[in-house]
C-alpha positions as CSV (number, residue, x, y, z in Angstrom):
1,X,-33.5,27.7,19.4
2,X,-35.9,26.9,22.5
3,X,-35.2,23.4,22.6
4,X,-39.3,22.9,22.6
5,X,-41.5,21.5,20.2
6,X,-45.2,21.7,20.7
7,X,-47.8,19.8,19.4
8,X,-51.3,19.6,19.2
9,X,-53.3,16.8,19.6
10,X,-57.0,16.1,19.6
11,X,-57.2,12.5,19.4
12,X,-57.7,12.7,15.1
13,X,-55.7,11.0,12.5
14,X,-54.3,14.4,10.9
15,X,-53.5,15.1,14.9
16,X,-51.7,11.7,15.2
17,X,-49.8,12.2,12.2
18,X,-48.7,15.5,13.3
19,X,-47.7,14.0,16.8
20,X,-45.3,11.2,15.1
21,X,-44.1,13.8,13.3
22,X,-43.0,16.2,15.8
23,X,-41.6,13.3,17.9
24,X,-39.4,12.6,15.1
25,X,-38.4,16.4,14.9
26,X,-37.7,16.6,18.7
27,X,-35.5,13.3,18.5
28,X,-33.8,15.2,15.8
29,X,-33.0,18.5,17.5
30,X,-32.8,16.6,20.8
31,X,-35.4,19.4,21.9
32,X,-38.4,18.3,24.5
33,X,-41.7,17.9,23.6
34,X,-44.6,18.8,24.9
35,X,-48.3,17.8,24.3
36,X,-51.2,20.0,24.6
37,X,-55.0,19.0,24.2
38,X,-57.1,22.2,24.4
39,X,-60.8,22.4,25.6
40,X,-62.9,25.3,24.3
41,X,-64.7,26.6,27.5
42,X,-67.9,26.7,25.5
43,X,-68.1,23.1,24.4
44,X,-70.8,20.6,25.8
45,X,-70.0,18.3,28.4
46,X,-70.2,15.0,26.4
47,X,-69.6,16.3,22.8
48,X,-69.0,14.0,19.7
49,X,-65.2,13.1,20.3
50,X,-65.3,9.3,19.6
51,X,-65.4,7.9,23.3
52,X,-68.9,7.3,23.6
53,X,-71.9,9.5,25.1
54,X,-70.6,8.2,28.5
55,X,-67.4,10.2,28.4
56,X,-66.9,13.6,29.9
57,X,-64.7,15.8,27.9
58,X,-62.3,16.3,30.6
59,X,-61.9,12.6,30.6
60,X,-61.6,12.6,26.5
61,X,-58.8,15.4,26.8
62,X,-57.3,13.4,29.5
63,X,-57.2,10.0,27.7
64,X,-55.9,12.3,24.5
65,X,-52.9,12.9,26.1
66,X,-52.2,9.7,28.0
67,X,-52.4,7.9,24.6
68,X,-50.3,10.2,22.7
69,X,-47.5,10.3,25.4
70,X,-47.8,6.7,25.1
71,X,-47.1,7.0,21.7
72,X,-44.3,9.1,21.8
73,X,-42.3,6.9,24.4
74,X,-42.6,3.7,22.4
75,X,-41.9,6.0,18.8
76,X,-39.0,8.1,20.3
77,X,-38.0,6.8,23.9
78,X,-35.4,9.4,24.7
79,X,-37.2,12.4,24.1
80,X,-38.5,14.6,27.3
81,X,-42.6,14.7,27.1
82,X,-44.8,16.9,29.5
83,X,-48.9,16.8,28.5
84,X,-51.0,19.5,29.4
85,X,-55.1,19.8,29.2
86,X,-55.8,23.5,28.0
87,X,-58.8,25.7,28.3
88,X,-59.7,28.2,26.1
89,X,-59.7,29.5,22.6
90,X,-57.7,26.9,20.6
91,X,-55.7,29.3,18.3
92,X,-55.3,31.6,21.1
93,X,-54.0,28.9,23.4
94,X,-51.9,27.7,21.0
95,X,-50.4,30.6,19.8
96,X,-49.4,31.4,23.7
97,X,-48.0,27.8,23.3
98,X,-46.0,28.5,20.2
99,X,-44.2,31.7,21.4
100,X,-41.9,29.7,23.7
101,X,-41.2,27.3,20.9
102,X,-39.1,26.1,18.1
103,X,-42.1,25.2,16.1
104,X,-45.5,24.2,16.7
105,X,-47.5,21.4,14.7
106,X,-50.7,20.7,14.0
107,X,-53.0,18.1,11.9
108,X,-54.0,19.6,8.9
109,X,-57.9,18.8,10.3
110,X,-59.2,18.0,13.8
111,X,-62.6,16.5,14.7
112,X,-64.9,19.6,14.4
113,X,-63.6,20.1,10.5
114,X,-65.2,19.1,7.3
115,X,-64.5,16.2,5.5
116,X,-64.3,18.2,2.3
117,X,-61.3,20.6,3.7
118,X,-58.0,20.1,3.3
119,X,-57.1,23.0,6.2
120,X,-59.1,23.6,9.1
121,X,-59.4,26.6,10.9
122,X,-57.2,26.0,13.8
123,X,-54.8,25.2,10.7
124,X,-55.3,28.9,8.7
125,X,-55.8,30.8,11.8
126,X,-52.7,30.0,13.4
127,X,-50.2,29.5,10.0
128,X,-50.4,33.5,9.7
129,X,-50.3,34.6,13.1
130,X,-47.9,32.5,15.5
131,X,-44.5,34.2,16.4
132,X,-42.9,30.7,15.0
133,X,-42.8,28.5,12.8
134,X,-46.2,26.4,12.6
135,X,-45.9,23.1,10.9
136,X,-49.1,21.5,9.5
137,X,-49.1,17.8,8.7
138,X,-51.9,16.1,6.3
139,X,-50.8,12.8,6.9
140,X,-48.1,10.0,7.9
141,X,-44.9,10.1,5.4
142,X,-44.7,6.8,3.5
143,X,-41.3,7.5,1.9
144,X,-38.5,9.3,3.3
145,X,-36.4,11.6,0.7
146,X,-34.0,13.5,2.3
147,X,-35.2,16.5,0.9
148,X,-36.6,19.8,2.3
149,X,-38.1,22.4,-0.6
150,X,-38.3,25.3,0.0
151,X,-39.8,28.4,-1.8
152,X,-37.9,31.5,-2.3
153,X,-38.2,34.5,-3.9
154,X,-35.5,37.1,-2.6
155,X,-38.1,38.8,0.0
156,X,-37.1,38.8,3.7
157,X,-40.1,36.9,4.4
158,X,-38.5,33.8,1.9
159,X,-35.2,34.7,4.0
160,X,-36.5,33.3,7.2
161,X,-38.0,30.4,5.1
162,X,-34.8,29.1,4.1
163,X,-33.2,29.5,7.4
164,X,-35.4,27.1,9.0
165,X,-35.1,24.9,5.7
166,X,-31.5,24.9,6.0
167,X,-31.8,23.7,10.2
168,X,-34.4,21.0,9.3
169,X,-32.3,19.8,6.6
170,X,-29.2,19.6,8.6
171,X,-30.9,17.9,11.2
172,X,-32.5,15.4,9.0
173,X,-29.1,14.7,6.7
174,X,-30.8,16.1,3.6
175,X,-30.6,18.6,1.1
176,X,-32.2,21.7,0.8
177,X,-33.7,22.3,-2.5
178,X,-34.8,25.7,-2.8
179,X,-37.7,26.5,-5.4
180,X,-37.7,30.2,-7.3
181,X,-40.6,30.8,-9.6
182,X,-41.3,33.4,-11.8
183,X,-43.6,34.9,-14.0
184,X,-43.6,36.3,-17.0
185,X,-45.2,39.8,-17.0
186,X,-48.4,39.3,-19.2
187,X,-48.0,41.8,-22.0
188,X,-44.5,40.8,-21.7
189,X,-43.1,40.9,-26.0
190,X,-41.2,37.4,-25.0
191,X,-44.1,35.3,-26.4
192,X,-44.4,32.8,-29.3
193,X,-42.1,33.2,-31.5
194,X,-39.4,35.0,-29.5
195,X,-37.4,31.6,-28.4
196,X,-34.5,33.0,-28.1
197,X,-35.1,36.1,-26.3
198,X,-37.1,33.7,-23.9
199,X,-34.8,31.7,-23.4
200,X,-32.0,34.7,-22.5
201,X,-34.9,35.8,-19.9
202,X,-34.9,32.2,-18.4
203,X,-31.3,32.6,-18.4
204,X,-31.0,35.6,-16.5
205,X,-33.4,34.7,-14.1
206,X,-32.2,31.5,-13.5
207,X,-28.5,33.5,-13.0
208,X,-30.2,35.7,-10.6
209,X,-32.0,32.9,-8.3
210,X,-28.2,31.3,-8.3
211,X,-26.6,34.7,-6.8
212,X,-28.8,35.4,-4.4
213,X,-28.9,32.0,-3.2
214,X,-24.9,32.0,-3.1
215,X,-24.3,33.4,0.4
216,X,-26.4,30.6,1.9
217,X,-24.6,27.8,0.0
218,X,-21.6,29.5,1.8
219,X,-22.9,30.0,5.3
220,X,-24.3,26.2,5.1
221,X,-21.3,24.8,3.6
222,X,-22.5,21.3,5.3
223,X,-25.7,21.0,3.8
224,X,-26.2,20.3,0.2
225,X,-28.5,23.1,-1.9
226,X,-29.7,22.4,-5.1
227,X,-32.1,25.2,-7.0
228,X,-34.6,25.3,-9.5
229,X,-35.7,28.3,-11.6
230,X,-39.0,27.7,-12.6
231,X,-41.4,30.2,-15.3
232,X,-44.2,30.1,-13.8
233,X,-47.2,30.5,-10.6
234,X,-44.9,29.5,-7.7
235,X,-48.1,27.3,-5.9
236,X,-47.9,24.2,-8.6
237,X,-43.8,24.7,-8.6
238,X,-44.0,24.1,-5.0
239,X,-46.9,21.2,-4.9
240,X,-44.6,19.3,-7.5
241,X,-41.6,19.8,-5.7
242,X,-43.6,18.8,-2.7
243,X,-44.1,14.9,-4.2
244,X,-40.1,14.2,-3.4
245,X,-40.3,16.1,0.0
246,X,-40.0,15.4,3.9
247,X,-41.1,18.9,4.4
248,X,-42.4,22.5,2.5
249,X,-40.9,25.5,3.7
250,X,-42.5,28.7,3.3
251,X,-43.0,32.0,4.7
252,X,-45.8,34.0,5.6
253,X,-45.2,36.0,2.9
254,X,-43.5,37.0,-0.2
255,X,-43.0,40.0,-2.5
256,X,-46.2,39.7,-4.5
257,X,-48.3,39.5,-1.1
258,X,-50.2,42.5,0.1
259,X,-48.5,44.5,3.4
260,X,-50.9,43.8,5.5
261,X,-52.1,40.3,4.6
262,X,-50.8,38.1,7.3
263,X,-50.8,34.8,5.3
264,X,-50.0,35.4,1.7
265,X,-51.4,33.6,-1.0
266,X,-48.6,31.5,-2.2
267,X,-48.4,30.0,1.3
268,X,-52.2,29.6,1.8
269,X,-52.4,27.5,-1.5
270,X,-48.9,25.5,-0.8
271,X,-50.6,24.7,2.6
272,X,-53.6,22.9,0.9
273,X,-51.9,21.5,-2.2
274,X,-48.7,19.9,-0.7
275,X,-48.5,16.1,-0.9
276,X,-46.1,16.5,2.3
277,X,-45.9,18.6,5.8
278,X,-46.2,21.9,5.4
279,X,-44.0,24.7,7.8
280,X,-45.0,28.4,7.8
281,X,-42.4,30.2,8.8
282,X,-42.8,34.1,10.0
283,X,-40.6,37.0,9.8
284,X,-38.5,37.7,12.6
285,X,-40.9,41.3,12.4
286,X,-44.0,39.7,12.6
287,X,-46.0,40.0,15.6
288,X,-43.8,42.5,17.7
């Protein structure tokens, strides 16, 4: 681990609740944080940012930061904070930022988004191709479970998932509850009617989700595991688990995604139906 956590702020409420929540995380890991505002070169000189048509954008970006490393100092006083003003293209600046990182986080939506989306484009453009974990949050956590879910499906892609699961959950003093869903093939002869050949498949499945998960359970000894063996699209398993969650793990893709999709679909729909923070987590592979 880097020992860095990066976030990106904006001056937003998704961006504020994604700063609080990667204070919290470097706290926990005792890693540094640093704080990055990043200015499109393109952008007008007094765009709509919420200061007034007085303020000059490097003065917005400036007061960004100030006020979020204010933030950070009363939330989490002994963490180590740098801020930084960026220029450039904001998923490519980012993505250089998230390469030296243990994760980098992000509001779900920044100012230039639309009300009506749940996942900007900052969001979906950096979920699939960051070297690291990205962690997007939606909003501030009222509750705190002491859960992490994480979705798993015996792919190496789900592998590095539950790694990261298992170091968030340790940090946190939680459990890691990993979610395996499957699906019945659809001219599958265990329909209606068949109840107990169904519930021998359910069985087997839910024996198979329990062995693979056993050498985990063994290398984390200190961290409690629970699993659930769900019939069934792995997106609404995951969103439901997601209502008793600090944090969704997933990775960028599983074994039902297409090779060269970079985000797969399961972790494109967790990321805009989870009711908590969302981390996409790549495969060691990716991006070399």
């Amino acid at each position: 681990m880097a020992g860095l956590i990066v976030v990106a702020v904006d001056g937003s409420e998704p961006a504020t609740a994604a700063l609080d929540w990667a204070a919290d995380d470097a706290l926990r890991r005792r890693a540094a944080l640093r704080i990055v505002h990043v200015r499109e070169p393109l952008a007008q000189e007094r765009p709509f940012h919420g200061h007034g048509p007085d303020t000059p954008y490097e003065d917005h970006g400036e007061s960004v930061l100030n006020a979020a490393a204010d933030r950070v100092w009363e939330r989490a006083p002994g963490v180590s904070v740098t801020a930084e003003v960026l220029t450039g293209s904001v998923v490519e600046r980012l993505r250089r930022e998230s390469e030296a990182a243990d994760a980098l986080v992000l509001g779900s939506r920044g100012r230039g988004g639309f009300a009506g989306l749940i996942l900007g484009s900052v969001g979906l453009g950096l979920a699939g191709h960051s070297r690291n974990p990205v962690v997007v949050v939606r909003r501030r956590p009222r509750d705190e479970y002491h859960e992490v879910v994480v979705g798993f499906d015996g792919s190496s892609h789900s592998e590095a998932a539950l790694q990261f699961a298992f170091e968030e959950a340790r940090v946190r003093r939680a459990r890691v509850h990993a979610v395996y869903a499957w699906q019945m093939p659809m001219f599958s002869p265990y329909g209606v009617g068949y109840g107990g050949a169904m519930n021998d498949v359910f069985d087997n499945e839910t024996r198979a989700a329990r062995m693979r998960l056993a050498p985990w359970r063994e290398k984390h000894p200190d961290v409690p595991l629970v699993e659930s063996a769900v019939c069934g699209h792995p997106i609404p398993a995951l969103a439901e688990a997601s209502l008793v969650a600090d944090l969704v793990v997933v990775g960028t893709r599983g074994l039902g995604d297409f090779g060269g999709a970079l985000l797969g679909s399961v972790s494109h729909g967790v990321l805009h139906r989870a009711h908590c923070p969302v981390a996409v987590v790549p495969h060691p592979a990716d991006g070399r």
